[in-house]
N, CA, C and O atoms as a Tinker XYZ file with bonds, in Angstrom:
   356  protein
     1  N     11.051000  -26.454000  -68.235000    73     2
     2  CA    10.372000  -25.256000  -67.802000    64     1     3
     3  C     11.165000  -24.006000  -68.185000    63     2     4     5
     4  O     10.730000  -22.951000  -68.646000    81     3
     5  N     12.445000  -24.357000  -67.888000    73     3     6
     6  CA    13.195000  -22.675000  -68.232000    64     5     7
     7  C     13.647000  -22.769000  -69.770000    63     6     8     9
     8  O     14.068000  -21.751000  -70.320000    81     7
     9  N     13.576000  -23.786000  -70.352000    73     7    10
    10  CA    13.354000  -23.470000  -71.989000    64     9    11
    11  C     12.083000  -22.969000  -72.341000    63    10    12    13
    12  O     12.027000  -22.021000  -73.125000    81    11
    13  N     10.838000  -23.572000  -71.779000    73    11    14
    14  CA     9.633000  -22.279000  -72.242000    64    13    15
    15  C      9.736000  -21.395000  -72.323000    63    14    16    17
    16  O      9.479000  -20.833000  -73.388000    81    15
    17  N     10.425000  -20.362000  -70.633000    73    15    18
    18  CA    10.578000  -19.418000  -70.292000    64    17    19
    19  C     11.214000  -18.440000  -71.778000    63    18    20    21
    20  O     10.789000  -17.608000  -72.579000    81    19
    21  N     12.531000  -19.222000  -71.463000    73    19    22
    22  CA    13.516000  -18.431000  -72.633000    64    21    23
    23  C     12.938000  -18.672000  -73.842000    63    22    24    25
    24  O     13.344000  -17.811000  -74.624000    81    23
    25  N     12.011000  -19.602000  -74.499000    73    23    26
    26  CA    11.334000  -19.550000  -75.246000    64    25    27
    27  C     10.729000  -18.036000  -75.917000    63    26    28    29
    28  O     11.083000  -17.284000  -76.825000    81    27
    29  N      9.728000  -18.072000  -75.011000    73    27    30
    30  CA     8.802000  -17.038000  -74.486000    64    29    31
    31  C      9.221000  -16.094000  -74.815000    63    30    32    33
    32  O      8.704000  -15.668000  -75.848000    81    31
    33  N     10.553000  -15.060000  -74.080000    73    31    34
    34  CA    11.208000  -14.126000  -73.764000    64    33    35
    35  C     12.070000  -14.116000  -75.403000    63    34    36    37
    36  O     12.607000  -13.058000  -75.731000    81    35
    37  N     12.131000  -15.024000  -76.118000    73    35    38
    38  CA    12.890000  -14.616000  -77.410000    64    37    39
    39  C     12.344000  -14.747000  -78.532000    63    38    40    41
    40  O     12.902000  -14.522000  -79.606000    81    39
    41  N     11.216000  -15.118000  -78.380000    73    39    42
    42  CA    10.294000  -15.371000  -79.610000    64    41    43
    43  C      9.796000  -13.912000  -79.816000    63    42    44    45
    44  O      9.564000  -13.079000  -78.940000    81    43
    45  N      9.658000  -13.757000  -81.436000    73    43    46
    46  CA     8.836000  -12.438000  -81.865000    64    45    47
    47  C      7.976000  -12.148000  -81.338000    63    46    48    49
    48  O      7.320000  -13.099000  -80.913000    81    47
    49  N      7.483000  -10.880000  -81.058000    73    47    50
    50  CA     6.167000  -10.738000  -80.519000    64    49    51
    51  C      5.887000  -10.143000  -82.244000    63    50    52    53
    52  O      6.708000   -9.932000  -83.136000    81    51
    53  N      4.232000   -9.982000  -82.227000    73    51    54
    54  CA     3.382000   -9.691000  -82.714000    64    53    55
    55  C      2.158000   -9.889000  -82.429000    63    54    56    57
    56  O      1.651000  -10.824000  -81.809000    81    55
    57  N      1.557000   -8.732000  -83.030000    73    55    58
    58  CA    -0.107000   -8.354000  -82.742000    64    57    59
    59  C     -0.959000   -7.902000  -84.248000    63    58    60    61
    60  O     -0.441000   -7.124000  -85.049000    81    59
    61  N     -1.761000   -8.267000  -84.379000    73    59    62
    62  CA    -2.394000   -8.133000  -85.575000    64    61    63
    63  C     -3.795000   -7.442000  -85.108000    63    62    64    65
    64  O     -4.334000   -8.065000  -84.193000    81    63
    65  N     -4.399000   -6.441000  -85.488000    73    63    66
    66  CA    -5.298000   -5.305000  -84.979000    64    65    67
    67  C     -6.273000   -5.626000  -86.109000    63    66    68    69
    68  O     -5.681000   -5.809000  -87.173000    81    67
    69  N     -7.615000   -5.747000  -86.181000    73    67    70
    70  CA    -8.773000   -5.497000  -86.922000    64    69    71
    71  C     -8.204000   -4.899000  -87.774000    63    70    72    73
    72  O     -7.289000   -4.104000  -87.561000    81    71
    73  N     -8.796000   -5.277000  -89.189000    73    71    74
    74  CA    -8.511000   -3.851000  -90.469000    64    73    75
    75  C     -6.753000   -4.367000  -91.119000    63    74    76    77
    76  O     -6.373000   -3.913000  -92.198000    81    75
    77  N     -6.074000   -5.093000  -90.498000    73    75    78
    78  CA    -4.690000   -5.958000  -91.046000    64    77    79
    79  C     -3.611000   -4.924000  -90.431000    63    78    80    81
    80  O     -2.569000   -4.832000  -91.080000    81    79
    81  N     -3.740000   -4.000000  -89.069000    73    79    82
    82  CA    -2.873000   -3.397000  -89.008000    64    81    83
    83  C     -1.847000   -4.433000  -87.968000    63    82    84    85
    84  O     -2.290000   -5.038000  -86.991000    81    83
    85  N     -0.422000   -4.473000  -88.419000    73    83    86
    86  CA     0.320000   -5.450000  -87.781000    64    85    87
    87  C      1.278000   -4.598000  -86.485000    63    86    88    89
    88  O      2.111000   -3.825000  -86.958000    81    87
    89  N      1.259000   -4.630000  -85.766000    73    87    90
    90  CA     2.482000   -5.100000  -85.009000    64    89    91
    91  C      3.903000   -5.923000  -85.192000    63    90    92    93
    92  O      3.539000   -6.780000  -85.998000    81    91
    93  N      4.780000   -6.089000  -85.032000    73    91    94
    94  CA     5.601000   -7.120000  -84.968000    64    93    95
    95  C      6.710000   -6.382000  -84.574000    63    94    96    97
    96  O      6.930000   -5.182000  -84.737000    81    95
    97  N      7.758000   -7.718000  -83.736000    73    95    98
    98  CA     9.153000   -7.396000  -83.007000    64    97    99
    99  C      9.045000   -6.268000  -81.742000    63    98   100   101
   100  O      8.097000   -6.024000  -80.995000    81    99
   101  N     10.148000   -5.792000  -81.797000    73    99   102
   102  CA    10.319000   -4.840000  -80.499000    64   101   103
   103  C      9.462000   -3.389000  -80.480000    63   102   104   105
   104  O      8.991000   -2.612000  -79.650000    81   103
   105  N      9.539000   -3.497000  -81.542000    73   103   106
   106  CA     8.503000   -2.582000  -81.841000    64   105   107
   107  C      7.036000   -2.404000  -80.609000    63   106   108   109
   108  O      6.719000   -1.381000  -80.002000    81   107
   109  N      6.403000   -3.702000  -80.554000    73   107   110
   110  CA     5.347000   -3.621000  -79.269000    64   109   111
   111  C      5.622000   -3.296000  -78.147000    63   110   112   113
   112  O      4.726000   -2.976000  -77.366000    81   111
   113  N      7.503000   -3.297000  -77.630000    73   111   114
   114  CA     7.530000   -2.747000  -76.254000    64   113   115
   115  C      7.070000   -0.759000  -76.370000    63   114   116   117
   116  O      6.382000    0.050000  -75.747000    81   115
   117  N      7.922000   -0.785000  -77.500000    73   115   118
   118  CA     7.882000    0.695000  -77.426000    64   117   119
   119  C      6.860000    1.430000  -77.052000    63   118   120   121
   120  O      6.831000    2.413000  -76.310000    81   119
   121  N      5.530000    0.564000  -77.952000    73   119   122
   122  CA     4.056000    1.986000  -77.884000    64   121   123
   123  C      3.726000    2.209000  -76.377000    63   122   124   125
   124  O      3.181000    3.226000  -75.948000    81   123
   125  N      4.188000    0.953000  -75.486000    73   123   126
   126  CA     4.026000    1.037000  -73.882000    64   125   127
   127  C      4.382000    2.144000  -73.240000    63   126   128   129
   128  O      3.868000    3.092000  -72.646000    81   127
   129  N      6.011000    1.493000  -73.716000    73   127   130
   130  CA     6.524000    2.512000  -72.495000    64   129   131
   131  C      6.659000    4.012000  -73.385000    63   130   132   133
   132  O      7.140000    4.888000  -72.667000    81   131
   133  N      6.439000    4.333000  -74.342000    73   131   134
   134  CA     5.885000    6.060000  -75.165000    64   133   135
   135  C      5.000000    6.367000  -74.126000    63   134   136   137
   136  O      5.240000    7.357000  -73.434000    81   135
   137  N      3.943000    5.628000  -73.891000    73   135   138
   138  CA     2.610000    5.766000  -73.404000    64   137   139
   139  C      2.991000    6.140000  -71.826000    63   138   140   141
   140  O      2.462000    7.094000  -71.254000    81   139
   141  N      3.487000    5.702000  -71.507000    73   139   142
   142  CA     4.187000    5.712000  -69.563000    64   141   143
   143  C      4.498000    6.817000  -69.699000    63   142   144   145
   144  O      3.775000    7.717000  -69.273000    81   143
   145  N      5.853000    7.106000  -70.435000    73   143   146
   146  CA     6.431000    8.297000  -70.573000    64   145   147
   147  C      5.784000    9.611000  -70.753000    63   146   148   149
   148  O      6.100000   10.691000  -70.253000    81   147
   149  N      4.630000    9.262000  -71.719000    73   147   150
   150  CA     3.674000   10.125000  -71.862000    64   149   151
   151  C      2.542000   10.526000  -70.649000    63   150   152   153
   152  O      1.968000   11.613000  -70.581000    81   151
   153  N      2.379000    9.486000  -69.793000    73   151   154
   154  CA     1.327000   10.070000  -68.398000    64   153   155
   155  C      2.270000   10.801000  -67.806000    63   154   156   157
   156  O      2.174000   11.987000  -67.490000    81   155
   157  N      3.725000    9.667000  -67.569000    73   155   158
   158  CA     4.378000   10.605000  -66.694000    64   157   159
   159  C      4.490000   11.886000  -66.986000    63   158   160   161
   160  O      3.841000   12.650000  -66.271000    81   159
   161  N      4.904000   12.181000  -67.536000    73   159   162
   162  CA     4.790000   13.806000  -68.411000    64   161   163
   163  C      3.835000   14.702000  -67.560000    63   162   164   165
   164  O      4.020000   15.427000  -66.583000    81   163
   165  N      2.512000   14.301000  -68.466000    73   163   166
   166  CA     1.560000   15.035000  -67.797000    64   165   167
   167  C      1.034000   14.864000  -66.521000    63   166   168   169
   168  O      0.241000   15.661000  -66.022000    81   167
   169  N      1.401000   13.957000  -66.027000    73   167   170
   170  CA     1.000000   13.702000  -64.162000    64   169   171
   171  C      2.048000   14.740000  -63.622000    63   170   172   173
   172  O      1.932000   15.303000  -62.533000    81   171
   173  N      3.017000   14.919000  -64.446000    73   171   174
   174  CA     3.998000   16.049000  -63.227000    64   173   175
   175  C      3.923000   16.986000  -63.664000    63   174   176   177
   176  O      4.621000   17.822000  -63.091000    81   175
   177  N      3.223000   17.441000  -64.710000    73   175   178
   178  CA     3.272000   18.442000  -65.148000    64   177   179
   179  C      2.317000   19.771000  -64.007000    63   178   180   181
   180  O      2.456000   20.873000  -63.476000    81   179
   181  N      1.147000   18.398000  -64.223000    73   179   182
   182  CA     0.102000   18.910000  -63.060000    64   181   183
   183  C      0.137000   19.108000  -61.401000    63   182   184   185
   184  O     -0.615000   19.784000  -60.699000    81   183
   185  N      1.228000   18.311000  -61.041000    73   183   186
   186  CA     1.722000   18.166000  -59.746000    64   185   187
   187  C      2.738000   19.466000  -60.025000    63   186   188   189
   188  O      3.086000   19.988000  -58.965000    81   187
   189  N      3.271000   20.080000  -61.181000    73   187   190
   190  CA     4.350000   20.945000  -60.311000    64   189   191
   191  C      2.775000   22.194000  -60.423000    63   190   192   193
   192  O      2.751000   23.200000  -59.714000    81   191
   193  N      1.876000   21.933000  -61.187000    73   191   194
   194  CA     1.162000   23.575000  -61.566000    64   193   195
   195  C      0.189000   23.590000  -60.148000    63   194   196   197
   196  O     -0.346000   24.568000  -59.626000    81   195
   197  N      0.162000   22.440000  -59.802000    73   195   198
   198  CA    -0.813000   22.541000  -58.529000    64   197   199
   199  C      0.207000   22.876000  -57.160000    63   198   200   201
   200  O      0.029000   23.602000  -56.182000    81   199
   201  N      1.129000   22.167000  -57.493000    73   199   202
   202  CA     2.587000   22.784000  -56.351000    64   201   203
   203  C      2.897000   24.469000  -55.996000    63   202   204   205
   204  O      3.175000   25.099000  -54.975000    81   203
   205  N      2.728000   24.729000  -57.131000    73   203   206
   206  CA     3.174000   26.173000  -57.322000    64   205   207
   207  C      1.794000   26.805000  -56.955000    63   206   208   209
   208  O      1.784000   27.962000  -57.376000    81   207
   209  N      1.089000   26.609000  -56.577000    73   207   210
   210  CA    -0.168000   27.492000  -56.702000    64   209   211
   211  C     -0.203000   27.229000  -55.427000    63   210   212   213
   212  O     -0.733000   28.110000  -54.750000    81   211
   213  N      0.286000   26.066000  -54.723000    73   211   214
   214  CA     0.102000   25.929000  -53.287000    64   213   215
   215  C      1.451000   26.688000  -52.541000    63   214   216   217
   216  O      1.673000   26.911000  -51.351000    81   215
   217  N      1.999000   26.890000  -53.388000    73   215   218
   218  CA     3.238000   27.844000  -52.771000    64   217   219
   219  C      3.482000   29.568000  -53.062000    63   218   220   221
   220  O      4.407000   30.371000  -52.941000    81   219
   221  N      1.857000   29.583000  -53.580000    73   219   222
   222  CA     1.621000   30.778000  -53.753000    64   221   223
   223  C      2.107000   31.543000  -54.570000    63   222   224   225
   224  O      1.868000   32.750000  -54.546000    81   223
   225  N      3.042000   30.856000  -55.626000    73   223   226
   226  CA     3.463000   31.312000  -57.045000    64   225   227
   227  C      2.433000   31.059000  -58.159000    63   226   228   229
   228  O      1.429000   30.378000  -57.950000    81   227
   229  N      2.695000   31.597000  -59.294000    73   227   230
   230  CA     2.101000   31.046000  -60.224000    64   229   231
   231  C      2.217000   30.322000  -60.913000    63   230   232   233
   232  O      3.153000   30.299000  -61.712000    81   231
   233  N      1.170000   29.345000  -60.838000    73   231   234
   234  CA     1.523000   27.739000  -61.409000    64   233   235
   235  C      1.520000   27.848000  -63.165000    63   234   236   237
   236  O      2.186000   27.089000  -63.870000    81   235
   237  N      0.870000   28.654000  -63.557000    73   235   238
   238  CA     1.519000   28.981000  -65.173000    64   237   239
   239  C      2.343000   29.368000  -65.658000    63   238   240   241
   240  O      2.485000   29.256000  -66.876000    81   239
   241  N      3.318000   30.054000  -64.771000    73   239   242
   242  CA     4.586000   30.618000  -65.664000    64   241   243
   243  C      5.522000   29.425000  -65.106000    63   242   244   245
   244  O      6.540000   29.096000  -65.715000    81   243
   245  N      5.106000   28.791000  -63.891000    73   243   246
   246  CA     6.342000   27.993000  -63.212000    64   245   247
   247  C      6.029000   26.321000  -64.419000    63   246   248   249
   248  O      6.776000   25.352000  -64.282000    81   247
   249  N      4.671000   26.298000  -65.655000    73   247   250
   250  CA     4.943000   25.558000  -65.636000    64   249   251
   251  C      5.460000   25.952000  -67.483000    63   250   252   253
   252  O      5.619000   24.995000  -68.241000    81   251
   253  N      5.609000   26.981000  -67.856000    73   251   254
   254  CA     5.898000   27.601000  -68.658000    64   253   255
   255  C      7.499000   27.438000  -68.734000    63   254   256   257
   256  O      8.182000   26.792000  -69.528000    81   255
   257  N      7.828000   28.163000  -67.747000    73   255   258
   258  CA     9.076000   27.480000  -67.634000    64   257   259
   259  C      9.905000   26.332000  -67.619000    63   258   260   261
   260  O     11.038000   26.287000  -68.099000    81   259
   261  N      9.246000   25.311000  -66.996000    73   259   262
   262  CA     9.310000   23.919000  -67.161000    64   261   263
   263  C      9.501000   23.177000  -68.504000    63   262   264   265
   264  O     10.331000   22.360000  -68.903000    81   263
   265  N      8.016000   23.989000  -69.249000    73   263   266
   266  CA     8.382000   23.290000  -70.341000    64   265   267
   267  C      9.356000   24.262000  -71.692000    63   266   268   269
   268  O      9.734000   23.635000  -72.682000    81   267
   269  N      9.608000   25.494000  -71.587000    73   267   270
   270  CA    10.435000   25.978000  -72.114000    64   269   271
   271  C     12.118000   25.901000  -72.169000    63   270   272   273
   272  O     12.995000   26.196000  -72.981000    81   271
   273  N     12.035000   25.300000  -70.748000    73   271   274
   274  CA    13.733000   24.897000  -70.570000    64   273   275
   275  C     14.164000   23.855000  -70.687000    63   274   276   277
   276  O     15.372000   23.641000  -70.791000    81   275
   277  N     13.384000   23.081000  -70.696000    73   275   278
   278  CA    13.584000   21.069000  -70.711000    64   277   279
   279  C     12.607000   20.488000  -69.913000    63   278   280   281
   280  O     12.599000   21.061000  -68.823000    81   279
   281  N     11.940000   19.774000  -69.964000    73   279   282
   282  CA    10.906000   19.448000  -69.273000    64   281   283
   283  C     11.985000   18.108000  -67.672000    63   282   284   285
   284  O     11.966000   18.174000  -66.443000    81   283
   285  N     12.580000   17.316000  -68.465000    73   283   286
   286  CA    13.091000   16.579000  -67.415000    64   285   287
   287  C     14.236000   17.453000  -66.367000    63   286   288   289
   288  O     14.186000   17.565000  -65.142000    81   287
   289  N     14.957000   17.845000  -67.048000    73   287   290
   290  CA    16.136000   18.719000  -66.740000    64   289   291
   291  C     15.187000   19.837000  -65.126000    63   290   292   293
   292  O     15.353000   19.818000  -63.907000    81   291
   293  N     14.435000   20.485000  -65.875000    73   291   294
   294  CA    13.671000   21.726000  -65.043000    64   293   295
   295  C     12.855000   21.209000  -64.466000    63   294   296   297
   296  O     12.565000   21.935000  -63.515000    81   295
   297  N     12.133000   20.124000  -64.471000    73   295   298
   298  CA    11.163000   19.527000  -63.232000    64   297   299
   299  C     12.289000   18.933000  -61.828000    63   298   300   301
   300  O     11.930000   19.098000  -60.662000    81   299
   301  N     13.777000   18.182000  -62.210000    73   299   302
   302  CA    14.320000   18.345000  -61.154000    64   301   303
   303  C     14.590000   19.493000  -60.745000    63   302   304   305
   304  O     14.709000   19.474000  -59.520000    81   303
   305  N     14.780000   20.716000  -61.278000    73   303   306
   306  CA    15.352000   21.954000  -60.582000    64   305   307
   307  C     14.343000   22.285000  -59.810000    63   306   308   309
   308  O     14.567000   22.409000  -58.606000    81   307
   309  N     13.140000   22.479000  -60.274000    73   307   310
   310  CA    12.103000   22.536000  -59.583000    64   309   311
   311  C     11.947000   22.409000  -57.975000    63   310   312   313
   312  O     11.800000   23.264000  -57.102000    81   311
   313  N     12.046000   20.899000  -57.932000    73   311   314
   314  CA    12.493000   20.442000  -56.301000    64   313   315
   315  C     13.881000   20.641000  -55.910000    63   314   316   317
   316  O     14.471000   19.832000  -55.194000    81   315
   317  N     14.336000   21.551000  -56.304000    73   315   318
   318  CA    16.121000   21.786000  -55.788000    64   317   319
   319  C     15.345000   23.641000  -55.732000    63   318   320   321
   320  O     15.337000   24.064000  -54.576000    81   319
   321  N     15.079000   24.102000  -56.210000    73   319   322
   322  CA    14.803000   25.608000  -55.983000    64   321   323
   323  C     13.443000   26.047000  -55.691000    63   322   324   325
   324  O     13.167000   27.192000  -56.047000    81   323
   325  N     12.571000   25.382000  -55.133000    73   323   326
   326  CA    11.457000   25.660000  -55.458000    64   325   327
   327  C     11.019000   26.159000  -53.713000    63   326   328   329
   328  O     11.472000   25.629000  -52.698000    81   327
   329  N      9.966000   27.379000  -53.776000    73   327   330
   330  CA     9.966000   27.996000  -52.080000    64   329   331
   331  C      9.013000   27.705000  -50.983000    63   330   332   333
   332  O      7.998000   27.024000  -51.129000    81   331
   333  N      9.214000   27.995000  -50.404000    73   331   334
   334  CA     8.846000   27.514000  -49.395000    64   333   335
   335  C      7.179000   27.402000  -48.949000    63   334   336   337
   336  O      6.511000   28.334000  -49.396000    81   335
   337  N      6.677000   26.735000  -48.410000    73   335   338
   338  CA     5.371000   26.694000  -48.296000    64   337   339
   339  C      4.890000   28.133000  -47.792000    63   338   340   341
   340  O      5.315000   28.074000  -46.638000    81   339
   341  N      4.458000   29.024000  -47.868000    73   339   342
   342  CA     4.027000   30.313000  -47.027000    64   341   343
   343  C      2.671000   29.716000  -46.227000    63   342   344   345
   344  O      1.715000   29.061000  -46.646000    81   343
   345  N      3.095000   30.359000  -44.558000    73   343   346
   346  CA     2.110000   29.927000  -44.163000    64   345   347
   347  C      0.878000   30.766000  -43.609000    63   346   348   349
   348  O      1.019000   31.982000  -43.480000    81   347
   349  N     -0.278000   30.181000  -43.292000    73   347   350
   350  CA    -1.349000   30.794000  -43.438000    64   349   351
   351  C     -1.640000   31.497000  -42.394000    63   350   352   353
   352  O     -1.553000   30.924000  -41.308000    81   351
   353  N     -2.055000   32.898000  -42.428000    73   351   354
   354  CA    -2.467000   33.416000  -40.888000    64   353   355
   355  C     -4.239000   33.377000  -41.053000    63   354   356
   356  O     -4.955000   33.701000  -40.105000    81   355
């Protein structure tokens, strides 16, 4: 059973797509996790522009900034400097 396993886990991958476009090797983890990396991106991108608008800043320059300074780097600063909820009368 745990030779399948390790089998499994060391054998090439490949994928062959309609039209002869190939896949092969490590290559198939990558387009995944690009792709992750890539929602994540834009899922926080939208969480800080909707953040900021709920904190009564403007969610376009705050996300302007974000992406002008580093996107990973400045989304933590974000939650280290970012103000306070104003509340509603």
């Amino acid at each position: 059973m745990m030779e399948n396993i390790f089998r499994f886990l060391t054998s090439p991958a490949s994928f062959t797509a309609p039209g002869g476009f190939k896949i092969e090797g490590p290559v198939i983890w990558a387009i995944p996790t690009v792709m992750a990396l890539l929602f994540g991106a834009i899922a926080s991108l939208i969480w800080l522009f909707r953040d900021a608008t709920k904190r009564d800043k403007n969610g376009f320059v705050a996300l302007v900034f974000v992406l002008a300074t580093g996107w990973p780097a400045s989304f933590i600063w974000w939650f280290w400097l970012r103000p306070p909820v104003q509340a509603k009368d």
